[in-house]
N, C-alpha and C positions, 0 to 999 in steps of 0.2 A: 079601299084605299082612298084617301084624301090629299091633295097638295094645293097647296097656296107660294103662288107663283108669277113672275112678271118675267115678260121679253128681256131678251140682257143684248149688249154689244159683247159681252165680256164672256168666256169660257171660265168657270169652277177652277181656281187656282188650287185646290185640294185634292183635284178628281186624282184618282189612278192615270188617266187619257193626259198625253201632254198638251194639247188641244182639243177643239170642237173637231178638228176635219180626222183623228184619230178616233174619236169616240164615236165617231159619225159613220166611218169606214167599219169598224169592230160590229155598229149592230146593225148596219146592212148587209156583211157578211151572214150574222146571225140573226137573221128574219124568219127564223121558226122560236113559236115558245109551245109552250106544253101545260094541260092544266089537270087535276084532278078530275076524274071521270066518278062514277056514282060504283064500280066494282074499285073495291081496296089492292091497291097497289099499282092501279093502271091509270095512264094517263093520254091524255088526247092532243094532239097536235094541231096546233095552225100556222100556217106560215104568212106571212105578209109580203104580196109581191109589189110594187111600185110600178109605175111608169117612167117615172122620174125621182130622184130620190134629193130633198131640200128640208137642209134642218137650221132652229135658229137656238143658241143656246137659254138657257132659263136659269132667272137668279130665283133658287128656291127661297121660301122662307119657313115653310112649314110645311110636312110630312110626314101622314102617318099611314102605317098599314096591320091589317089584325094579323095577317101570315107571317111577315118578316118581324114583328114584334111577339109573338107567340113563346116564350121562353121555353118550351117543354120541345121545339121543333129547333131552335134557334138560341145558346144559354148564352146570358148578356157579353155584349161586346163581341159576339162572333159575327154580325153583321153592321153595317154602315153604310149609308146614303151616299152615293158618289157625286150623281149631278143629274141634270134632265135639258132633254130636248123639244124643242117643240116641229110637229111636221102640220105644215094647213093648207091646205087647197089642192091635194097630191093626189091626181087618179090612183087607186089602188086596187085591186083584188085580192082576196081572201081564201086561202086554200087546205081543207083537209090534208097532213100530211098521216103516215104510219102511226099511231103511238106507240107509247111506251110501258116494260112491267118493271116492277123494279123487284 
């Protein structure tokens, strides 16, 4: 994944989130992601816990990814870029959760 990107004052007037502090809410609720593991069909979990949790929003301007661009996983137009946040100087820990099979 590649993004080219600056600080914004301004929240993604396109995003889904009708704000930063909705889209901010949404993925500190959802601080677990999950990634492909090396056995087919399982995946591994991490969660992200914060101490504090401070986000500032980002005027994208370019963005690419080989997974979400992948047509054979993904056929055109079934996904789109919403917006991005930036978090800096945020004690955090990193934690193993369950994965998953599908």
């Amino acid at each position: 994944m590649s993004v080219e990107a600056q600080e914004s004052a301004d929240w993604n007037a396109t995003s889904v989130f009708p704000d930063l502090n909705a889209a901010s809410t949404f993925m500190q609720r959802g601080a677990v992601g999950f990634s492909p593991s090396r056995v087919a069909g399982a995946f591994q979990g991490l969660e992200l816990r914060t101490h504090n949790w401070q986000v500032t929003p980002l005027n994208v301007e370019a963005v690419h990814s080989s997974f979400f661009m992948n047509k054979r996983i993904f056929p055109e137009g079934s996904v789109k870029f919403d917006g991005a946040m930036l978090m800096r100087d945020i004690p955090h820990e990193w934690h193993s959760t369950p994965g998953l099979r599908s």
